[in-house]
N, CA, C and O atoms as a GROMACS GRO file, in nm:
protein
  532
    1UNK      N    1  -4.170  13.793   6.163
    1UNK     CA    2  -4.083  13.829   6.274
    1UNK      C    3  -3.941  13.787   6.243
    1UNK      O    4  -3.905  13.704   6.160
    2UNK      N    5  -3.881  13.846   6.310
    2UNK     CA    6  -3.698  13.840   6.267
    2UNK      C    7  -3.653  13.730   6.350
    2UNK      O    8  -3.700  13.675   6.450
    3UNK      N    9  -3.562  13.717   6.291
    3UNK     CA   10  -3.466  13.590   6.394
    3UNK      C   11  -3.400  13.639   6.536
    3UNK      O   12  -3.346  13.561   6.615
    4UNK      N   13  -3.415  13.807   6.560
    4UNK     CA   14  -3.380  13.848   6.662
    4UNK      C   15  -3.442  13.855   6.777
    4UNK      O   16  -3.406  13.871   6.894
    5UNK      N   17  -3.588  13.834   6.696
    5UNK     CA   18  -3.643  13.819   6.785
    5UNK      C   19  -3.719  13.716   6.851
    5UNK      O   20  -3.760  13.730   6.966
    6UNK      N   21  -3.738  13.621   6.788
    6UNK     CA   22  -3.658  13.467   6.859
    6UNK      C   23  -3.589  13.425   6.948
    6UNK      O   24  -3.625  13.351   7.040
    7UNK      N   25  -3.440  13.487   6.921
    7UNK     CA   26  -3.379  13.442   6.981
    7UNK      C   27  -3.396  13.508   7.129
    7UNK      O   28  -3.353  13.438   7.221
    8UNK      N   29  -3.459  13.647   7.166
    8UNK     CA   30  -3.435  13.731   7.284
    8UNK      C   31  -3.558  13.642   7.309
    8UNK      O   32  -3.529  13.576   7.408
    9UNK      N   33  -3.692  13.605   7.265
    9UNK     CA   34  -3.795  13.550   7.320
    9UNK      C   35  -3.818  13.424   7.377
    9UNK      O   36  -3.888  13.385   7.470
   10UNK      N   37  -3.715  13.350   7.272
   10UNK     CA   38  -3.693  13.204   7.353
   10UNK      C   39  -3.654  13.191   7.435
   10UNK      O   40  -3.702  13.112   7.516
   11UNK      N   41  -3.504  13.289   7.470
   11UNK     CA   42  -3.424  13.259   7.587
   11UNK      C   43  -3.506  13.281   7.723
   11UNK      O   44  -3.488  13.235   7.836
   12UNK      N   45  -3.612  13.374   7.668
   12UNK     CA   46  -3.662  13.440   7.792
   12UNK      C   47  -3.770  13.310   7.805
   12UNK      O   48  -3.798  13.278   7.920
   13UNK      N   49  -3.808  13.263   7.739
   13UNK     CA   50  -3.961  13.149   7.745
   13UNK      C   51  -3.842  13.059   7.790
   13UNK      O   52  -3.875  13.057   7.908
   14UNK      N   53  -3.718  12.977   7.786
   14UNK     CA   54  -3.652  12.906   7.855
   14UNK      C   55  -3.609  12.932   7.998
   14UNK      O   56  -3.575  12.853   8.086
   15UNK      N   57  -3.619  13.065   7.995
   15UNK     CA   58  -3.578  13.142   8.165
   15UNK      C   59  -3.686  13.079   8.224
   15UNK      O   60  -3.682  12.986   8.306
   16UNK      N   61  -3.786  13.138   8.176
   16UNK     CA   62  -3.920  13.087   8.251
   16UNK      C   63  -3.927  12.993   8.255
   16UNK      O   64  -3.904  12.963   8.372
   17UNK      N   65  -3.951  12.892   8.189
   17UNK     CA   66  -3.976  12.742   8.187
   17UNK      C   67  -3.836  12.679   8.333
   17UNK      O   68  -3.852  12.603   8.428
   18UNK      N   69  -3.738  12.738   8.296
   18UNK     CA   70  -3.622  12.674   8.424
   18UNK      C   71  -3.648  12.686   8.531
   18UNK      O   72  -3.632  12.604   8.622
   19UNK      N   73  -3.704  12.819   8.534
   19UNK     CA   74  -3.750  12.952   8.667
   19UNK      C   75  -3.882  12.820   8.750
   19UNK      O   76  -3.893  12.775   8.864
   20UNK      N   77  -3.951  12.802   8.638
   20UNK     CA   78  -4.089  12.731   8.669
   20UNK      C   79  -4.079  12.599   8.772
   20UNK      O   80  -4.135  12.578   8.880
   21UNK      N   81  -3.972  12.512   8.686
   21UNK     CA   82  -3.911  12.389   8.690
   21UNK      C   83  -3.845  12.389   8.872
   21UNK      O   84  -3.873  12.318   8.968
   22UNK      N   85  -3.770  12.477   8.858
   22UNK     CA   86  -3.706  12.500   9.041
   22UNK      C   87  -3.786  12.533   9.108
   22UNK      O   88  -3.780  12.463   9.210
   23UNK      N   89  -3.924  12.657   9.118
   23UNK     CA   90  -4.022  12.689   9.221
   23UNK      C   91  -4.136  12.584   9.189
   23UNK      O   92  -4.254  12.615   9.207
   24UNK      N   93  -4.104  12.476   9.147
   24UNK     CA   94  -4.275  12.398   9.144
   24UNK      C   95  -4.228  12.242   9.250
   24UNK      O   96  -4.125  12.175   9.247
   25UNK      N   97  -4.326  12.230   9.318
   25UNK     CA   98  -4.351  12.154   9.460
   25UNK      C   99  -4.309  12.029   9.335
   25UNK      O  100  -4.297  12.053   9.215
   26UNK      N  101  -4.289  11.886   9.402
   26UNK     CA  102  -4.255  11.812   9.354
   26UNK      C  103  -4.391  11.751   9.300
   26UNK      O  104  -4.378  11.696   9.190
   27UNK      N  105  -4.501  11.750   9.348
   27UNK     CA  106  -4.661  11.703   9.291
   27UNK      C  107  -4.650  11.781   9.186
   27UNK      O  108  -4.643  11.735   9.072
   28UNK      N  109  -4.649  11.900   9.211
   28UNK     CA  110  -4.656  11.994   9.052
   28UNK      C  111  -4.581  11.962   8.930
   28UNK      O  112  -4.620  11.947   8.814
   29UNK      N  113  -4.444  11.953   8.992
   29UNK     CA  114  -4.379  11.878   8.865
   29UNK      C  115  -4.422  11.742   8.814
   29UNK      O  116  -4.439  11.731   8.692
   30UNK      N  117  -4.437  11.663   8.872
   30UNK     CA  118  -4.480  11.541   8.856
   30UNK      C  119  -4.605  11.528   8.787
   30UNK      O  120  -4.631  11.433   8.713
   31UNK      N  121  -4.698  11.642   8.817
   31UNK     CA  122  -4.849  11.668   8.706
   31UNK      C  123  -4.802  11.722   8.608
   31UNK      O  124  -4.851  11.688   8.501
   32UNK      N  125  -4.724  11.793   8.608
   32UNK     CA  126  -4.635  11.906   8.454
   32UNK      C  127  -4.575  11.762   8.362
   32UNK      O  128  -4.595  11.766   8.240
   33UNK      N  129  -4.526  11.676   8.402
   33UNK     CA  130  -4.406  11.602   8.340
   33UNK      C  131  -4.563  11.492   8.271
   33UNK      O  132  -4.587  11.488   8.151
   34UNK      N  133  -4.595  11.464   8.310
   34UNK     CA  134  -4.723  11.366   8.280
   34UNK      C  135  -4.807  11.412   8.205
   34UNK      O  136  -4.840  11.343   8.109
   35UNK      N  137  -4.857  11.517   8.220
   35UNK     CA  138  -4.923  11.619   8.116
   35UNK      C  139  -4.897  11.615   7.982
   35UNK      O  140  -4.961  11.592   7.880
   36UNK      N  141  -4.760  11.649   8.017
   36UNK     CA  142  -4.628  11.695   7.869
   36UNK      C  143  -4.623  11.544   7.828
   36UNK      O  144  -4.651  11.537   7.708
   37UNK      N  145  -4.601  11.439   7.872
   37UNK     CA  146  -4.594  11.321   7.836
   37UNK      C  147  -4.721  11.263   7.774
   37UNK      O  148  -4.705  11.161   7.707
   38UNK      N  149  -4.858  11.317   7.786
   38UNK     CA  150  -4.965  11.231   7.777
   38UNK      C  151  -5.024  11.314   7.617
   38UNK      O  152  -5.110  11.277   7.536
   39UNK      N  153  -4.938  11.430   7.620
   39UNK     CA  154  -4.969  11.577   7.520
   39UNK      C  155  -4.896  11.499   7.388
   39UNK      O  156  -4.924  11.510   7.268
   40UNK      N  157  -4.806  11.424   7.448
   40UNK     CA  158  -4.698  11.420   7.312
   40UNK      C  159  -4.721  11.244   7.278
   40UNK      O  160  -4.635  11.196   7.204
   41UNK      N  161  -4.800  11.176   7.314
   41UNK     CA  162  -4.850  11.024   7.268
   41UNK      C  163  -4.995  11.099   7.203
   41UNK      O  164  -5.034  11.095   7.087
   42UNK      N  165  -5.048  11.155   7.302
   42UNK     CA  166  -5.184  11.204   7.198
   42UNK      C  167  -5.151  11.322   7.085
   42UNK      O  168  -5.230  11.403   7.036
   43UNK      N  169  -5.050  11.310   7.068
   43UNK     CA  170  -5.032  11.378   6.891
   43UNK      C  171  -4.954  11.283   6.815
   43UNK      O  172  -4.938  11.299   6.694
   44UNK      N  173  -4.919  11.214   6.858
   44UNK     CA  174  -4.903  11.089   6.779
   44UNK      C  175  -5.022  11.039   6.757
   44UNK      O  176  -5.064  11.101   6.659
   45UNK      N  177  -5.082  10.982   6.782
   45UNK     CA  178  -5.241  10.952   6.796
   45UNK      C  179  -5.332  11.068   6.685
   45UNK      O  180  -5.392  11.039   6.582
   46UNK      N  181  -5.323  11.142   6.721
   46UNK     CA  182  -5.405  11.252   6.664
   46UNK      C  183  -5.323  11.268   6.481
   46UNK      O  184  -5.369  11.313   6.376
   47UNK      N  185  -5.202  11.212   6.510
   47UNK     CA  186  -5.146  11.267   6.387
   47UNK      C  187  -5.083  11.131   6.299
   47UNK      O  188  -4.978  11.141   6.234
   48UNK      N  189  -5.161  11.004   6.306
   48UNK     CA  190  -5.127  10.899   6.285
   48UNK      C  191  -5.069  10.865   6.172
   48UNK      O  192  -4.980  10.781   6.161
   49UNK      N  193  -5.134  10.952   6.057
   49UNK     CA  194  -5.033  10.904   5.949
   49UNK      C  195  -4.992  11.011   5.872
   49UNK      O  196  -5.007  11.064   5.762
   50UNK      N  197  -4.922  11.024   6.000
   50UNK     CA  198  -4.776  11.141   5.970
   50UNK      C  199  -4.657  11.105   5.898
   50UNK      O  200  -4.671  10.988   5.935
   51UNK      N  201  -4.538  11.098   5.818
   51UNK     CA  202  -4.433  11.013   5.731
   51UNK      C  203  -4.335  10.976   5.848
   51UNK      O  204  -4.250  10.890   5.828
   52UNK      N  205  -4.347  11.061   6.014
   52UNK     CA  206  -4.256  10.988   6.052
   52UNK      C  207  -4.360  10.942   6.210
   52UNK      O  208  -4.334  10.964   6.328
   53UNK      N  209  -4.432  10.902   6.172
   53UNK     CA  210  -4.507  10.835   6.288
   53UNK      C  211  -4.430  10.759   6.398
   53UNK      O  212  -4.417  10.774   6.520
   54UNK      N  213  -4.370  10.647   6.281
   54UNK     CA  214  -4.285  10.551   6.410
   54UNK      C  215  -4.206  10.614   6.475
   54UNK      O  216  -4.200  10.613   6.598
   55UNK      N  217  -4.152  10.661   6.418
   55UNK     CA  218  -4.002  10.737   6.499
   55UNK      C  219  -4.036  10.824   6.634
   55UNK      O  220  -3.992  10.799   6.746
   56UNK      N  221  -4.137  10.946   6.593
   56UNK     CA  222  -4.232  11.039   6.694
   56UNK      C  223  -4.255  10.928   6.828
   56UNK      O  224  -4.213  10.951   6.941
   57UNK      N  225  -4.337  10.794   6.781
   57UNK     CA  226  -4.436  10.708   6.834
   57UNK      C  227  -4.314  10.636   6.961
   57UNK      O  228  -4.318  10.654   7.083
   58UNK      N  229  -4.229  10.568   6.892
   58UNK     CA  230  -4.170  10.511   6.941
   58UNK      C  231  -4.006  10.650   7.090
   58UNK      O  232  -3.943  10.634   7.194
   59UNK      N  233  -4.021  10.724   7.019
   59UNK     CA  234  -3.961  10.840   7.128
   59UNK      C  235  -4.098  10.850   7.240
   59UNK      O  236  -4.104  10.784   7.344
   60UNK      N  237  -4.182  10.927   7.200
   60UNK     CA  238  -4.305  10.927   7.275
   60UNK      C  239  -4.362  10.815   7.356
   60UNK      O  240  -4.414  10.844   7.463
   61UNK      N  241  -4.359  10.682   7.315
   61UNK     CA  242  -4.355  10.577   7.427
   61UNK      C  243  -4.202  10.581   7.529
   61UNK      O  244  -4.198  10.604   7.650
   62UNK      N  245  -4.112  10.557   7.460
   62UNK     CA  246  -4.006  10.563   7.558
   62UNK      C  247  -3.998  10.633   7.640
   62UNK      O  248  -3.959  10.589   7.748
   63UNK      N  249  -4.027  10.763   7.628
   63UNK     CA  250  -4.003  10.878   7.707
   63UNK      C  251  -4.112  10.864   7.834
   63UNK      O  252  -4.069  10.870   7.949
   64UNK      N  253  -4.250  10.844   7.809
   64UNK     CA  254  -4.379  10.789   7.914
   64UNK      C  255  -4.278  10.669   7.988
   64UNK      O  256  -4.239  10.706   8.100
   65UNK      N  257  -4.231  10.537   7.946
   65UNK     CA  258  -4.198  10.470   8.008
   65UNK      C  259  -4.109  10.494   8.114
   65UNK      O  260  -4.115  10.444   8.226
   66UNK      N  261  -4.023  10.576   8.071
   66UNK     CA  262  -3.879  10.617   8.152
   66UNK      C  263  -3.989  10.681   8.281
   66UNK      O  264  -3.996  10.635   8.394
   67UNK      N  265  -4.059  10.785   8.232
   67UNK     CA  266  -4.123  10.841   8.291
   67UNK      C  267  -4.202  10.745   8.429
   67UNK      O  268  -4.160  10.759   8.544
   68UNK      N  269  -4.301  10.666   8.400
   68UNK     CA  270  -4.366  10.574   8.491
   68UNK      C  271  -4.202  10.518   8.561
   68UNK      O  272  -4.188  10.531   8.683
   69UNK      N  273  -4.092  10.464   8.483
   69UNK     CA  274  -4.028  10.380   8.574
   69UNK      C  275  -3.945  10.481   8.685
   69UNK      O  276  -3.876  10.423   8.769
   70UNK      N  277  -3.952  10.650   8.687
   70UNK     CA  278  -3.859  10.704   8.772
   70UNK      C  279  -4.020  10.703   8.897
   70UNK      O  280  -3.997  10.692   9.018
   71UNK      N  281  -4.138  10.713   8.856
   71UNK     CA  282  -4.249  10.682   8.937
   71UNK      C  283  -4.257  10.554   9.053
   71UNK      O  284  -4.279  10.551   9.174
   72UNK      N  285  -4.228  10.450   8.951
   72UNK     CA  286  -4.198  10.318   9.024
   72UNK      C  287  -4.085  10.302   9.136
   72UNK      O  288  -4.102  10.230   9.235
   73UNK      N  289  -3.988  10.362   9.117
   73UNK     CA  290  -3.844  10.418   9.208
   73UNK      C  291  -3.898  10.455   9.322
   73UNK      O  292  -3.887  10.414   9.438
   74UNK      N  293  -3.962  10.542   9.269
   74UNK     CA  294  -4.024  10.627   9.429
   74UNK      C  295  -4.097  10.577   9.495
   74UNK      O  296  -4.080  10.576   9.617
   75UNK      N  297  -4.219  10.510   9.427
   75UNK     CA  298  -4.323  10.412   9.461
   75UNK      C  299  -4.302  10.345   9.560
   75UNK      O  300  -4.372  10.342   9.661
   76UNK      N  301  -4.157  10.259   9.530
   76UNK     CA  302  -4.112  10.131   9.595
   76UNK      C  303  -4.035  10.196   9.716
   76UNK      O  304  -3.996  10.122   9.807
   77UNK      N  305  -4.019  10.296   9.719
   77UNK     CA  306  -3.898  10.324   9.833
   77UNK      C  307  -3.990  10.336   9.999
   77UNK      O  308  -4.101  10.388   9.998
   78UNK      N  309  -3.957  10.309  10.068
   78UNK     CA  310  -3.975  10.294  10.239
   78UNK      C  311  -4.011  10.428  10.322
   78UNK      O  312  -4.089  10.436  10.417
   79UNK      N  313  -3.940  10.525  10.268
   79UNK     CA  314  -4.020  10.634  10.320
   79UNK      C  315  -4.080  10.734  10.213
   79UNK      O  316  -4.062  10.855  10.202
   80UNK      N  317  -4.143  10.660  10.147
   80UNK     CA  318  -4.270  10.715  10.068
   80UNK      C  319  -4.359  10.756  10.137
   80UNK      O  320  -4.401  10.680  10.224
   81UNK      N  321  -4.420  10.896  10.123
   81UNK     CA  322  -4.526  10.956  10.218
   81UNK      C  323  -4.678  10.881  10.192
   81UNK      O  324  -4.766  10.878  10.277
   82UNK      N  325  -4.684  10.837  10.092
   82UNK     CA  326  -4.820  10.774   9.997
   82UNK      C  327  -4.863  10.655  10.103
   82UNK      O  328  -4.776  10.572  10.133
   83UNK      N  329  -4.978  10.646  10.152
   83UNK     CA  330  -5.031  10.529  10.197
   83UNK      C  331  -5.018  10.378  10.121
   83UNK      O  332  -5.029  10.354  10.001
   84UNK      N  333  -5.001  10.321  10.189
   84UNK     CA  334  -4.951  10.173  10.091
   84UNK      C  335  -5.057  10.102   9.972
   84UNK      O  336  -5.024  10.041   9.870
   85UNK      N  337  -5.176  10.128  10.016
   85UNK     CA  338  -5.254  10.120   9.918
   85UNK      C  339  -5.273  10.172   9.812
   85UNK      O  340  -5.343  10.125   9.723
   86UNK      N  341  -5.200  10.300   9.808
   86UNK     CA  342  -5.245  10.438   9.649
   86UNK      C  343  -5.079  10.343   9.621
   86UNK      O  344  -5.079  10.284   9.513
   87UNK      N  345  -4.969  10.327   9.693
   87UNK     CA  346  -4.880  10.268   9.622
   87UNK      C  347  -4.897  10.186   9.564
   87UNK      O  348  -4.845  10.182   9.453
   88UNK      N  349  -4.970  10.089   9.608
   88UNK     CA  350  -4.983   9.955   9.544
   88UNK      C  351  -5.034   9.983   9.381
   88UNK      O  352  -5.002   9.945   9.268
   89UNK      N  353  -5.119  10.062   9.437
   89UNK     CA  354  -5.237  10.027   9.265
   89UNK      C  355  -5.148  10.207   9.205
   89UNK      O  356  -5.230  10.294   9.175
   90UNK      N  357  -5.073  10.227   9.199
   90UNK     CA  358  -5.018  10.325   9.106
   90UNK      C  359  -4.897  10.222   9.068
   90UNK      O  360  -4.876  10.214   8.948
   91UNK      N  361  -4.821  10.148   9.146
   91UNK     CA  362  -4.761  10.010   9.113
   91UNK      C  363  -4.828   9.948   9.006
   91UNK      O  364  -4.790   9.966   8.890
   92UNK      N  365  -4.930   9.870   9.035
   92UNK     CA  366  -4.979   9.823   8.931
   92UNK      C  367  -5.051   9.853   8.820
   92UNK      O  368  -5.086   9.768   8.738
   93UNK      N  369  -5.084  10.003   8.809
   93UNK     CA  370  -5.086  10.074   8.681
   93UNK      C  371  -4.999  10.094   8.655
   93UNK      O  372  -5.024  10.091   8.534
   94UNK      N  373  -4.849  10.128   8.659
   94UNK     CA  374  -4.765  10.110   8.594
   94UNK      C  375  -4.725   9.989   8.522
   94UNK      O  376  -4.705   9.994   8.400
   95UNK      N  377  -4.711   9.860   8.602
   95UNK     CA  378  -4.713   9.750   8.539
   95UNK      C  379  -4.818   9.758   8.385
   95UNK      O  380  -4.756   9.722   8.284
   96UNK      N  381  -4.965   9.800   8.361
   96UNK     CA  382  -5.035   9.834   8.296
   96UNK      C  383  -4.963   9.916   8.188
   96UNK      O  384  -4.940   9.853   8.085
   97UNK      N  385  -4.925  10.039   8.190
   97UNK     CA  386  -4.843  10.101   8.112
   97UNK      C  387  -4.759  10.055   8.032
   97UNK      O  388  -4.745  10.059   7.909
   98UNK      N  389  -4.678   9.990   8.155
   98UNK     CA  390  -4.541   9.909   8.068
   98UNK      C  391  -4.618   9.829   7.953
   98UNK      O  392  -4.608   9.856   7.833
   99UNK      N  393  -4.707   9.713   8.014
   99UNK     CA  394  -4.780   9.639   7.871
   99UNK      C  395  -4.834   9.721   7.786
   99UNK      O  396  -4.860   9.667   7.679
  100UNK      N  397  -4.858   9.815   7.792
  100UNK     CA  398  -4.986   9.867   7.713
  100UNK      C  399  -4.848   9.935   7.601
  100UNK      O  400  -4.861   9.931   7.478
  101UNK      N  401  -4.752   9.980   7.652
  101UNK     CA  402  -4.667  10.028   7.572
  101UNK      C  403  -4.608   9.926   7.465
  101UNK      O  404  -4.600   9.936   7.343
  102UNK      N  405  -4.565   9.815   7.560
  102UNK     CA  406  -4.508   9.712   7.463
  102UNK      C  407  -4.596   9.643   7.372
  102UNK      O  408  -4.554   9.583   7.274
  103UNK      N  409  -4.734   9.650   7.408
  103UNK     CA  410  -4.819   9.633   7.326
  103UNK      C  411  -4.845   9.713   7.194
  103UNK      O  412  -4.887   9.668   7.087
  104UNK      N  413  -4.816   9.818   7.220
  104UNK     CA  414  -4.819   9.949   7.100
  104UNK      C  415  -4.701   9.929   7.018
  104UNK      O  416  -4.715   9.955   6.898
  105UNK      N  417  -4.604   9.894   7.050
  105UNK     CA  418  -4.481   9.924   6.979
  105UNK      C  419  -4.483   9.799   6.890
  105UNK      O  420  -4.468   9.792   6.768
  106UNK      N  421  -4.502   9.715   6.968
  106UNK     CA  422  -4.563   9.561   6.868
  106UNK      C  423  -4.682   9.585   6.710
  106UNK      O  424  -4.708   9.584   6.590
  107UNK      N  425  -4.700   9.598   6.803
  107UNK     CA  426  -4.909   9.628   6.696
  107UNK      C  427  -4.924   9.746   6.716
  107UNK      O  428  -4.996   9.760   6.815
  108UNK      N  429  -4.871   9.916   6.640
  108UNK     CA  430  -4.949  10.001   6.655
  108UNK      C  431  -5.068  10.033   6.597
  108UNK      O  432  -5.115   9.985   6.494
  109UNK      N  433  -5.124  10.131   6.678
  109UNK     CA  434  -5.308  10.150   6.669
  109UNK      C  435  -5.315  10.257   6.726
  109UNK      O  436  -5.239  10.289   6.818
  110UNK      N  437  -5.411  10.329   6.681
  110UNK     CA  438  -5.390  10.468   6.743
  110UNK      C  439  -5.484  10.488   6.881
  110UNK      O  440  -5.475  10.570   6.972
  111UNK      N  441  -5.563  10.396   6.862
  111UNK     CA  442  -5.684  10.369   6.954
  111UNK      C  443  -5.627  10.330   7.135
  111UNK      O  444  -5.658  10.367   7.248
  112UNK      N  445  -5.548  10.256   7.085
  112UNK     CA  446  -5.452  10.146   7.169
  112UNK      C  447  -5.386  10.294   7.254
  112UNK      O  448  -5.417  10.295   7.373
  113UNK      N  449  -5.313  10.398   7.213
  113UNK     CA  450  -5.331  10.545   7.288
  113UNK      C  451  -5.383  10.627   7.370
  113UNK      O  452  -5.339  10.716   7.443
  114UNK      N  453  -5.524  10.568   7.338
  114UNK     CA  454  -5.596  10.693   7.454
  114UNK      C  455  -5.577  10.634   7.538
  114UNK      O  456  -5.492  10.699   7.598
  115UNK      N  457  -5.601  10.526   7.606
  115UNK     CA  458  -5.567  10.451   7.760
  115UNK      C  459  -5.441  10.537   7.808
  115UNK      O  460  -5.462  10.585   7.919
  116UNK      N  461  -5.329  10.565   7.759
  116UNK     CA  462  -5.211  10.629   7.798
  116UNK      C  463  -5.240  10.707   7.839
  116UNK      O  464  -5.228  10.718   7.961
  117UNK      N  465  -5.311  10.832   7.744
  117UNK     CA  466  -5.299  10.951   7.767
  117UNK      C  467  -5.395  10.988   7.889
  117UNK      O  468  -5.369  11.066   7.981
  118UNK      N  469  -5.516  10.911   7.869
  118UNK     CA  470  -5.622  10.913   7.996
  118UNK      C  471  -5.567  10.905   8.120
  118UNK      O  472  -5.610  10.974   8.213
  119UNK      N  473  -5.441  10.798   8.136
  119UNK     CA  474  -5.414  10.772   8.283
  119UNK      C  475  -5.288  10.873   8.298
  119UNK      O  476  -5.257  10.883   8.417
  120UNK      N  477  -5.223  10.932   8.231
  120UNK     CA  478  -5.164  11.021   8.245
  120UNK      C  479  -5.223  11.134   8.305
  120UNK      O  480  -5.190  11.187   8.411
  121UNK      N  481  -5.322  11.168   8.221
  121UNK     CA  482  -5.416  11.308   8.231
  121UNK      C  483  -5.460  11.302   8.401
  121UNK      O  484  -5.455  11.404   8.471
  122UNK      N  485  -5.510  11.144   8.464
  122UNK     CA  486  -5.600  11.167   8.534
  122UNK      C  487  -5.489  11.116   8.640
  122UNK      O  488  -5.551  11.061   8.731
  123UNK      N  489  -5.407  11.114   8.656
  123UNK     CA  490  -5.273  11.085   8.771
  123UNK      C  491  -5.226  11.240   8.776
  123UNK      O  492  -5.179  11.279   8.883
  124UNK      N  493  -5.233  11.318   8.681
  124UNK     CA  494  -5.169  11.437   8.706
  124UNK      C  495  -5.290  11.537   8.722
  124UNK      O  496  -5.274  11.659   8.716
  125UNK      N  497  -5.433  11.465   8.749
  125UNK     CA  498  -5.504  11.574   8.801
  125UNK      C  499  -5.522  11.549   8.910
  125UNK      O  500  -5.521  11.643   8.989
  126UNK      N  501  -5.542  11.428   8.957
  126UNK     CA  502  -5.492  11.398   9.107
  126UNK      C  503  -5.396  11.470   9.190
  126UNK      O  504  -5.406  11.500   9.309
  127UNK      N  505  -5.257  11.503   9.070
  127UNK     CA  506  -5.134  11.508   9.187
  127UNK      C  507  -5.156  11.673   9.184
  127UNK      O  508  -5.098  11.733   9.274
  128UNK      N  509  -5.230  11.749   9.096
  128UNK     CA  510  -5.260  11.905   9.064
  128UNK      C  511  -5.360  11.944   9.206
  128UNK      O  512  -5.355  12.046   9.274
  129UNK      N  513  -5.441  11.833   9.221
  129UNK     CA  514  -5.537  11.894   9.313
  129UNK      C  515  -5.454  11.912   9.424
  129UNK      O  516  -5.336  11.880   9.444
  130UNK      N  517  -5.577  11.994   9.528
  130UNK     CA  518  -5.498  12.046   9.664
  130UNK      C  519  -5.537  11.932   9.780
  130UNK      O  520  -5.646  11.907   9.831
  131UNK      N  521  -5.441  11.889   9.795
  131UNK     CA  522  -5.456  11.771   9.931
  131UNK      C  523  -5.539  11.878  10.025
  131UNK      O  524  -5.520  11.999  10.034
  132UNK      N  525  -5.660  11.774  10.107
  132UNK     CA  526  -5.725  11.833  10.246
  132UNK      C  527  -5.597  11.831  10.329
  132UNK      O  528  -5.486  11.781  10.310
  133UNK      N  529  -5.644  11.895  10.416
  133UNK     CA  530  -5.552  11.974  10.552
  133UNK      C  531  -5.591  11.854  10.624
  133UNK      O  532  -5.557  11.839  10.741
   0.00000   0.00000   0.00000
């Protein structure tokens, strides 16, 4: 395929992706962003001894972290719709995260990964499902 056509296909797969980004409920995004985050530690993982592992590894943790801490923001704020209890303990899985990250970046292991990606996966199938009426 040509470079022309690339370029007309990307722009249009970026339309969409922007398009996506503005019509998706804030749960949706929030399962999309976690997803994408839990996608890109488990290919680090999956791809462990890659020549630029650390570099991948260490973007890919940061980026989850930033991620959990704009979570924690919200978490903590007063008119959070979330019952105080799902706050609490999504609070303190984050706290979890944070170690588990700084734990990785210390001593990596590829093993030491799936915990990430699991609680990623399963926070954003939570926030995917359809709340009862």
């Amino acid at each position: 395929m040509n470079r022309r056509y690339w370029i007309v296909y990307g722009n249009k797969l970026q339309a969409y992706k922007t398009t996506r980004n503005l019509t998706q409920s804030g749960r949706e995004l929030e399962a999309s962003v976690l997803m994408q985050a839990a996608s890109i530690i488990k290919e680090c993982r999956d791809n462990w001894d890659a020549p630029d592992r650390d570099a991948k590894l260490d973007k890919a943790l940061t980026n989850n972290q930033r991620l959990w801490s704009i979570l924690q923001g919200e978490l903590i704020k007063d008119d959070n719709p979330l019952p105080r209890k799902i706050r609490e303990d999504l609070l303190n899985l984050s706290v979890f995260v944070d170690k588990r990250s700084f734990e990785v970046k210390a001593h990596p292991a590829p093993e030491k990964l799936t915990i990430l990606v699991d609680i990623n996966l399963n926070i954003a199938a939570g926030l995917s499902a359809i709340p009862a009426e």
